[in-house]
C-alpha positions, -999 to 999 in steps of 0.1 A, spaced: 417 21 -622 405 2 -650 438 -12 -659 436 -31 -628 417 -66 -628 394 -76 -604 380 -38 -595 351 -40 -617 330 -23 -589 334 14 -584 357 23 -615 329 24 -642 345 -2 -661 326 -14 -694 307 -47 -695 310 -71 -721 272 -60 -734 280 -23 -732 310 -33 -756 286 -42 -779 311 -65 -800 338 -37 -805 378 -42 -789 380 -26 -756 423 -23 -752 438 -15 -717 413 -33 -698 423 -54 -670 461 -56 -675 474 -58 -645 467 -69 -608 460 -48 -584 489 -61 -562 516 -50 -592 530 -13 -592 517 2 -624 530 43 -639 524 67 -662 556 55 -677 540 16 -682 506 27 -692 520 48 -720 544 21 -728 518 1 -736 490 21 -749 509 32 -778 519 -5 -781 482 -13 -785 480 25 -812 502 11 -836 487 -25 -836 450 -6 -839 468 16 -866 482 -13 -885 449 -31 -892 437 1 -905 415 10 -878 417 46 -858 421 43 -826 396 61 -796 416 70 -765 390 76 -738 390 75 -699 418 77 -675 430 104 -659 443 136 -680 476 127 -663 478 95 -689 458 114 -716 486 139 -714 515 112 -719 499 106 -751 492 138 -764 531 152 -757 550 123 -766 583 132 -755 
């Protein structure tokens, strides 16, 4: 749900001071009148891997469902 902008109530989302100053990624991508799938999300988050990867950085992957967790992990 925290793809979705606008539904900052009731999905735990992370507030700017909470961030603390470090890049939050797949954050309020997407309105919540769009379709959105597994299939997009992991599209994108391993967009947003290889451009955390590239600057040298590791990336976290945390939250979601372990639906979208499990794209990731088995990447076929």
């Amino acid at each position: 749900m925290q793809v979705y902008k606008e539904m900052d109530i009731g999905t735990a989302k992370i507030s700017l001071e909470e961030m603390e100053g470090i890049r939050h990624y797949m954050l309020d991508v997407i309105s919540p009148e769009e379709r959105y799938s597994v299939s997009e999300y992991k599209k994108q988050a391993e967009e947003k891997i290889e451009e955390i990867l590239k600057k040298g950085k590791t990336p976290i992957i945390v939250g979601g469902t372990g639906l979208y967790i499990e794209t990731l992990i088995n990447r076929n």
